[in-house]
ChimeraX commands (.cxc) that place a marker at each C-alpha (Angstrom):
marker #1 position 20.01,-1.07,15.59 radius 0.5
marker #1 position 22.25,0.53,13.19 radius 0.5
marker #1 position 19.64,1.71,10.55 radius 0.5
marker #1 position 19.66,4.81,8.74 radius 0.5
marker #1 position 16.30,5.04,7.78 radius 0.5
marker #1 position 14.79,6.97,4.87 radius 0.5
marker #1 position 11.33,7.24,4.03 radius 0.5
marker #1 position 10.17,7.23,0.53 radius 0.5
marker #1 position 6.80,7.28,-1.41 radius 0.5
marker #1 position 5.89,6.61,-4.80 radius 0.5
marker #1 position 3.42,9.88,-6.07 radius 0.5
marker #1 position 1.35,8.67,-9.10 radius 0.5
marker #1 position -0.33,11.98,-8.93 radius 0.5
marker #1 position -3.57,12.30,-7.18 radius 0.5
marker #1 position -5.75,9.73,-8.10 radius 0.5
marker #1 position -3.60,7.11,-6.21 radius 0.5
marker #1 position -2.09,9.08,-3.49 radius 0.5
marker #1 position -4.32,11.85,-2.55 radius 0.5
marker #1 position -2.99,15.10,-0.66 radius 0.5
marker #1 position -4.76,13.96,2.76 radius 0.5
marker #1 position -2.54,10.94,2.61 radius 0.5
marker #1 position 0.30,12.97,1.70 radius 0.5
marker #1 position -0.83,14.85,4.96 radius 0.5
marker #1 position -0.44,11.95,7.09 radius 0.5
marker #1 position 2.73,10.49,5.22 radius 0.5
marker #1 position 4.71,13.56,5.69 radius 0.5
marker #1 position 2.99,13.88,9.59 radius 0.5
marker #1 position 4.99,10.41,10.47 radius 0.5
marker #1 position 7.88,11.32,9.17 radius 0.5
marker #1 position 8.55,14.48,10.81 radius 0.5
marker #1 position 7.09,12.33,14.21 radius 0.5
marker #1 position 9.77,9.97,13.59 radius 0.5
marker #1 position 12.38,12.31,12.47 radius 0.5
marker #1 position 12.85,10.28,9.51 radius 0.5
marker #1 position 14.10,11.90,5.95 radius 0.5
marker #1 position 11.17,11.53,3.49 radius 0.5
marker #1 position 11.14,12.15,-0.04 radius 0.5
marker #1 position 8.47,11.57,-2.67 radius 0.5
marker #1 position 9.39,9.68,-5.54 radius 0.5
marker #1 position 7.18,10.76,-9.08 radius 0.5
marker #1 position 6.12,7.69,-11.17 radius 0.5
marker #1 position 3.93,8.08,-14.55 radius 0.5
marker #1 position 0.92,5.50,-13.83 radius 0.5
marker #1 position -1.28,7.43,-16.65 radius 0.5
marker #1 position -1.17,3.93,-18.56 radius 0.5
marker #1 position -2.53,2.37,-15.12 radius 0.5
marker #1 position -5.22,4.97,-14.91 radius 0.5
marker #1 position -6.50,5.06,-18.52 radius 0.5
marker #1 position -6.88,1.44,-18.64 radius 0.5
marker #1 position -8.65,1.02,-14.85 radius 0.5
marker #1 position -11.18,3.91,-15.39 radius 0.5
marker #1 position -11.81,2.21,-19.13 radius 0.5
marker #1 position -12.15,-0.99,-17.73 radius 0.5
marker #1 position -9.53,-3.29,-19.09 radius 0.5
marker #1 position -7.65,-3.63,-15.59 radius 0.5
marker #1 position -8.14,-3.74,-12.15 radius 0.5
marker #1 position -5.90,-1.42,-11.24 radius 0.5
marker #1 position -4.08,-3.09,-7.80 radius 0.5
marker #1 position -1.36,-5.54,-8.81 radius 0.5
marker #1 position -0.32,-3.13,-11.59 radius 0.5
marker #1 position -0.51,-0.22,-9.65 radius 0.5
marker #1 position 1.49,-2.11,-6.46 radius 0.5
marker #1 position 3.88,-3.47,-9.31 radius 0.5
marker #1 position 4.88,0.51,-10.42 radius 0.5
marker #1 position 5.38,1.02,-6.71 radius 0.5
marker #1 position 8.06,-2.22,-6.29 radius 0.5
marker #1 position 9.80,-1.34,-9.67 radius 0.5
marker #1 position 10.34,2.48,-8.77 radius 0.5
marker #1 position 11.41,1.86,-5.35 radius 0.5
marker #1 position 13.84,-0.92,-6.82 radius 0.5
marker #1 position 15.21,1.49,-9.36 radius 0.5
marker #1 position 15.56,4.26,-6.22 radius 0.5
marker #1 position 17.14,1.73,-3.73 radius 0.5
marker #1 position 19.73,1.11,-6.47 radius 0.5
marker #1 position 20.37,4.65,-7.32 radius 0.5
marker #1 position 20.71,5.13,-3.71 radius 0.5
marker #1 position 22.62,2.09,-2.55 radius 0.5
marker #1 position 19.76,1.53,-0.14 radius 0.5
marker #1 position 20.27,-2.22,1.02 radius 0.5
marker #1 position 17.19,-2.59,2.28 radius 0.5
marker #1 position 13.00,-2.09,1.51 radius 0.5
marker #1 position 10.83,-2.05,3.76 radius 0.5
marker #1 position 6.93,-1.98,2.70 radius 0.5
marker #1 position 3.87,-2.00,4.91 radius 0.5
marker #1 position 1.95,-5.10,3.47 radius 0.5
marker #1 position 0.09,-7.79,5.07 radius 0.5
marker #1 position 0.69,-10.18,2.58 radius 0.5
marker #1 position 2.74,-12.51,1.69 radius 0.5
marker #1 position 3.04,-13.72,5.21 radius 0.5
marker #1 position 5.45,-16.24,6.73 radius 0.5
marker #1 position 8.77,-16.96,4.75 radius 0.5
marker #1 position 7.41,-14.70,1.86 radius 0.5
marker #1 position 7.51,-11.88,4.15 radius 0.5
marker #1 position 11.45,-11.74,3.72 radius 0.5
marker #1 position 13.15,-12.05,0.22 radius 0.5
marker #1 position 16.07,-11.40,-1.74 radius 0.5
marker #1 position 15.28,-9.24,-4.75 radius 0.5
marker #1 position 17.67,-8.04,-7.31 radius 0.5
marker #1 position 20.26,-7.76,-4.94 radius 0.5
marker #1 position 17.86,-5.99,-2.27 radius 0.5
marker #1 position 15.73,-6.92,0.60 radius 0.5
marker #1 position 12.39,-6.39,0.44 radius 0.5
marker #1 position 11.09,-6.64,3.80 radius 0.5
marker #1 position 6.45,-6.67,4.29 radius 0.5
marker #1 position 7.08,-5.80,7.66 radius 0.5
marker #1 position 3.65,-5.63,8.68 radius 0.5
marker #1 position 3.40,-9.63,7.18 radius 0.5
marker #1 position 6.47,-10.44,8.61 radius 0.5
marker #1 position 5.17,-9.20,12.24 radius 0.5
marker #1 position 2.09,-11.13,11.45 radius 0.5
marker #1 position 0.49,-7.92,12.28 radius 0.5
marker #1 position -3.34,-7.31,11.81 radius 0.5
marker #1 position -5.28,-4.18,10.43 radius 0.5
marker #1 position -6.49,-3.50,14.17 radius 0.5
marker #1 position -3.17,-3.50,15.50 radius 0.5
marker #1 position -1.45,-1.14,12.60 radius 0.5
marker #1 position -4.42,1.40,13.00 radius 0.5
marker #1 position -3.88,1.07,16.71 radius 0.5
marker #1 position -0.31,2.19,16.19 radius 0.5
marker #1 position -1.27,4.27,13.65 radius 0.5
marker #1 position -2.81,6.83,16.27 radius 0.5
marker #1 position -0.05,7.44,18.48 radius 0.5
marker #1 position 1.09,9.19,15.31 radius 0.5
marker #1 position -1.94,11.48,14.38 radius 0.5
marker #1 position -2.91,9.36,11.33 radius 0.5
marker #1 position -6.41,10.28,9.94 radius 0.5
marker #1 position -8.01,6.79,8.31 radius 0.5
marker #1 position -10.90,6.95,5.53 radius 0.5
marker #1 position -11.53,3.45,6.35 radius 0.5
marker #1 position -12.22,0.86,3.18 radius 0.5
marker #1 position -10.52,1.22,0.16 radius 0.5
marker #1 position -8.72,4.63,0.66 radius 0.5
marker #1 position -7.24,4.76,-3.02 radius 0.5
marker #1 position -9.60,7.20,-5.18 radius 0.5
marker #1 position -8.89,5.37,-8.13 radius 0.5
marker #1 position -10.65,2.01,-7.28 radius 0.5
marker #1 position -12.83,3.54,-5.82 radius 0.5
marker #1 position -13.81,5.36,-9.29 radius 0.5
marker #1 position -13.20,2.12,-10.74 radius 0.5
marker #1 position -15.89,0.42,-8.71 radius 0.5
marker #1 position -18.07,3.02,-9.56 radius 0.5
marker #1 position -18.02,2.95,-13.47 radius 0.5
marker #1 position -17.10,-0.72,-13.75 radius 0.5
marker #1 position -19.53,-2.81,-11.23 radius 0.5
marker #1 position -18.00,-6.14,-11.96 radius 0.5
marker #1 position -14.25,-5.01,-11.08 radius 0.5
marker #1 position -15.68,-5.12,-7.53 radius 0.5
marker #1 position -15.35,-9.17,-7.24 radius 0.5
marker #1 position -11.34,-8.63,-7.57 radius 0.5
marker #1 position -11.19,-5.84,-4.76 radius 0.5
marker #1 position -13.55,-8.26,-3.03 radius 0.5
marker #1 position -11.26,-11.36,-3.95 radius 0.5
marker #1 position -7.97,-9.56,-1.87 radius 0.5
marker #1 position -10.41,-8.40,1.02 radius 0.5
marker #1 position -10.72,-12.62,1.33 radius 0.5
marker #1 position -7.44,-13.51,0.81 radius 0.5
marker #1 position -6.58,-11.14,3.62 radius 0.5
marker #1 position -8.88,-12.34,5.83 radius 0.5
marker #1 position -7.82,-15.83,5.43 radius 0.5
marker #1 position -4.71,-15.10,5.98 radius 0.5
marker #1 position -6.12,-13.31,9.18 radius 0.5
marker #1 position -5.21,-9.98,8.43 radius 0.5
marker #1 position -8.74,-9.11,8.64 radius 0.5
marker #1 position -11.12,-10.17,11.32 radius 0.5
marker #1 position -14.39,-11.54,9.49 radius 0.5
marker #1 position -16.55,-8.57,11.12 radius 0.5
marker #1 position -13.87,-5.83,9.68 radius 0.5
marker #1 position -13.90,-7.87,6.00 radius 0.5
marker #1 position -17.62,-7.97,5.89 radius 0.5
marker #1 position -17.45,-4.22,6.41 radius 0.5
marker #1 position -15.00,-3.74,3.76 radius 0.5
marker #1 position -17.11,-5.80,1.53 radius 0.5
marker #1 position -20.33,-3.85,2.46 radius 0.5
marker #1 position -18.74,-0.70,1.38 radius 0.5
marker #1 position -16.93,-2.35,-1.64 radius 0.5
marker #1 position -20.25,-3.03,-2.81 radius 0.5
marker link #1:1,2 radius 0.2
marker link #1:2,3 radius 0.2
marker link #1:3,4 radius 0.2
marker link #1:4,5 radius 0.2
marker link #1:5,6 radius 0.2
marker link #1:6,7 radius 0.2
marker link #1:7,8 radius 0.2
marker link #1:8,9 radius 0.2
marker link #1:9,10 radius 0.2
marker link #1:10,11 radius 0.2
marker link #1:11,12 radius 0.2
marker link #1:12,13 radius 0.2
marker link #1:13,14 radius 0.2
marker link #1:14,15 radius 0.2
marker link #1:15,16 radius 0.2
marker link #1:16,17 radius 0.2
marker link #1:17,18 radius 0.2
marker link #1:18,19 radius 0.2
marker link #1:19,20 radius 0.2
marker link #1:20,21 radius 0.2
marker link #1:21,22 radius 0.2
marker link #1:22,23 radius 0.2
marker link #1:23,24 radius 0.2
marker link #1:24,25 radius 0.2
marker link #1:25,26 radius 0.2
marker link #1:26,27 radius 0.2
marker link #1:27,28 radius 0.2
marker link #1:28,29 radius 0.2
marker link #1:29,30 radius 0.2
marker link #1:30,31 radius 0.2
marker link #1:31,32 radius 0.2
marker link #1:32,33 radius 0.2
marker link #1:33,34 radius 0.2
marker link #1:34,35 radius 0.2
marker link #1:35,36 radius 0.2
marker link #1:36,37 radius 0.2
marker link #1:37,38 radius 0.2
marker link #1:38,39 radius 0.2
marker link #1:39,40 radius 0.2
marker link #1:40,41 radius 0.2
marker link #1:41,42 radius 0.2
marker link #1:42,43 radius 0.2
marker link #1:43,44 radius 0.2
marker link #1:44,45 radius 0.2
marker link #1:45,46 radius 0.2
marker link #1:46,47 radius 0.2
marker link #1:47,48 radius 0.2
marker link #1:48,49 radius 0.2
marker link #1:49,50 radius 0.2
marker link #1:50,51 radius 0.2
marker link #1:51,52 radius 0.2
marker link #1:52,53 radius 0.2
marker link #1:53,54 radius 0.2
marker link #1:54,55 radius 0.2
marker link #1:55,56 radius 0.2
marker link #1:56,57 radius 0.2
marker link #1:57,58 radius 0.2
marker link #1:58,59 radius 0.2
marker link #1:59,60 radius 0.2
marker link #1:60,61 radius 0.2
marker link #1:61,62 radius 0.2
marker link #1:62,63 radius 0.2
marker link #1:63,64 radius 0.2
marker link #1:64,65 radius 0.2
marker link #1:65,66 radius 0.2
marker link #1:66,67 radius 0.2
marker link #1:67,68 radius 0.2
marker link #1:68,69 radius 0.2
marker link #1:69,70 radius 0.2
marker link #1:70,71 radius 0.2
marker link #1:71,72 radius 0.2
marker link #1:72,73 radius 0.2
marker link #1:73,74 radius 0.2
marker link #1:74,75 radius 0.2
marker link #1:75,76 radius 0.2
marker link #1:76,77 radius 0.2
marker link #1:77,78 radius 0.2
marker link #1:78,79 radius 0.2
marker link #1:79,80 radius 0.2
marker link #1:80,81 radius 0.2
marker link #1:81,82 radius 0.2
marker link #1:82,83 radius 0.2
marker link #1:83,84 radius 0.2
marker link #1:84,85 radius 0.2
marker link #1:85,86 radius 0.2
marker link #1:86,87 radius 0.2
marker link #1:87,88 radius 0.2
marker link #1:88,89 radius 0.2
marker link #1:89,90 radius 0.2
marker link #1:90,91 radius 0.2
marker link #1:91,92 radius 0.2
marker link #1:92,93 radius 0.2
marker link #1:93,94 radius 0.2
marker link #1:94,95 radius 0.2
marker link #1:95,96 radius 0.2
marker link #1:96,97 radius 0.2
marker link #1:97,98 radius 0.2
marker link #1:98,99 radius 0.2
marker link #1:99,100 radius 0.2
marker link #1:100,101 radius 0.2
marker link #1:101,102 radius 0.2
marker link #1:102,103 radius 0.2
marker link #1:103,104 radius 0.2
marker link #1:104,105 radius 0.2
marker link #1:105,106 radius 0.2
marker link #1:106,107 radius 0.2
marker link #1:107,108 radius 0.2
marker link #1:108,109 radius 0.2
marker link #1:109,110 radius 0.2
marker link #1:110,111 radius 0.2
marker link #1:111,112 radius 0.2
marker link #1:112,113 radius 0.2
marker link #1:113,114 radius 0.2
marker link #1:114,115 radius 0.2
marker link #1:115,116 radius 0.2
marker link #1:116,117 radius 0.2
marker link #1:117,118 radius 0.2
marker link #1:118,119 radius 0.2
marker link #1:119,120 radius 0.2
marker link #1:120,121 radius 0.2
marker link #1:121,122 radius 0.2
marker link #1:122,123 radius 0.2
marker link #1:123,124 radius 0.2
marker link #1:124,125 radius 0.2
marker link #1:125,126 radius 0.2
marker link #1:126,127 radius 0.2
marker link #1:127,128 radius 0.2
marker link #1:128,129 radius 0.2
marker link #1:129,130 radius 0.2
marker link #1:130,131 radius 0.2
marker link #1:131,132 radius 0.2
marker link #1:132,133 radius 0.2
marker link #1:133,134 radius 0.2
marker link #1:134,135 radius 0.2
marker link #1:135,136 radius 0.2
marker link #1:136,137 radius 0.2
marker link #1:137,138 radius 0.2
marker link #1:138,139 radius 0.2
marker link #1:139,140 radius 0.2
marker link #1:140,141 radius 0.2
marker link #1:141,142 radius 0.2
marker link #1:142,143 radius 0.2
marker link #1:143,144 radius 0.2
marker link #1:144,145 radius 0.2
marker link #1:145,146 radius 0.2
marker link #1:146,147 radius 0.2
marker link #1:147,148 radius 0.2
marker link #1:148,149 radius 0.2
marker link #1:149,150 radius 0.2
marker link #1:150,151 radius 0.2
marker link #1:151,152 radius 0.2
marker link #1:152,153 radius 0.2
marker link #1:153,154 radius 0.2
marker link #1:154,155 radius 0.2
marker link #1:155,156 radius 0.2
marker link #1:156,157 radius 0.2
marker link #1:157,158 radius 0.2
marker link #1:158,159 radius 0.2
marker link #1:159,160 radius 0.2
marker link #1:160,161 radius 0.2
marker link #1:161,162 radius 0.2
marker link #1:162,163 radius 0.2
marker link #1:163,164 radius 0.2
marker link #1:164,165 radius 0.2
marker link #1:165,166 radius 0.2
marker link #1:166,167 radius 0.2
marker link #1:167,168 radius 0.2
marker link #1:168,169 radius 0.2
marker link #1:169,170 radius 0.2
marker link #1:170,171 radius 0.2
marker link #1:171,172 radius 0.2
marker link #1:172,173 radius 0.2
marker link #1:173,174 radius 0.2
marker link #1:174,175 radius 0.2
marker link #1:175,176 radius 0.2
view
């Protein structure tokens, strides 16, 4: 189609992206034969204020991620980002951002979580299932009532039928 792709991820050290993800990151890319680079973002603030409490950690976390690969698409004269979430769905799938285009393409596919771990395996992905981040799930652990939040996006997923009820009551189960 034209594209040049260029895979990127955001490293905010090991309690968000863990070195077995890392694995399977750097596993698709060579599969594809698609450039990756890693991308180093300070989310200590993030961390100190999830594992005391004051935050659930998610939208600011996902909010680092946007604003760093902003800032790299820029740098880079990248026209074009491309993320892998399920929501916003429909015509908030596509938008216009700061000059940019930040594409969910897994939303914008309408795509489910069966049908990305499905494709997921033709590439040698290993899934954790649940919650894979280490940091919520240390969250969860000290602070019992952040759970309702993590709990809160497993429904809004569902709804939005992302999740089939039998795979959200699973992620619920183990949220809990």
């Amino acid at each position: 189609m034209g594209f040049n792709p260029l895979a990127a991820t955001v490293d905010p050290g090991n309690i968000v992206l863990p070195s077995y993800y890392k694995n399977n990151v750097e596993n698709l890319s060579k599969s594809l034969k698609v450039p990756h680079e890693y991308i180093e973002v300070d989310m200590s603030s993030v961390v100190k204020e999830a594992i005391e409490g004051r935050i659930h950690p998610c939208g600011r976390c996902s909010k680092s991620i946007e604003n760093a690969l902003l800032k790299y698409a820029k740098k880079s004269e990248i026209p074009f980002l491309i993320f892998g979430d399920f929501l916003a769905t429909g015509s908030q799938s596509i938008v216009s951002m700061d000059g940019f285009w930040r594409i969910n393409l897994p939303a914008m596919l309408s795509a489910t979580k069966s049908e990305t771990r499905s494709l997921s395996s033709y590439f040698d992905i290993n899934s954790r299932g649940g919650y894979g981040c280490p940091l919520i799930k240390e969250v969860h652990k000290l602070h019992p009532h952040m759970r309702r939040f993590s709990i809160q996006r497993i429904l809004r997923e569902t709804r939005a039928g992302v999740l089939e009820p039998g795979q959200a009551l699973d992620l619920i189960t183990r949220t809990l």
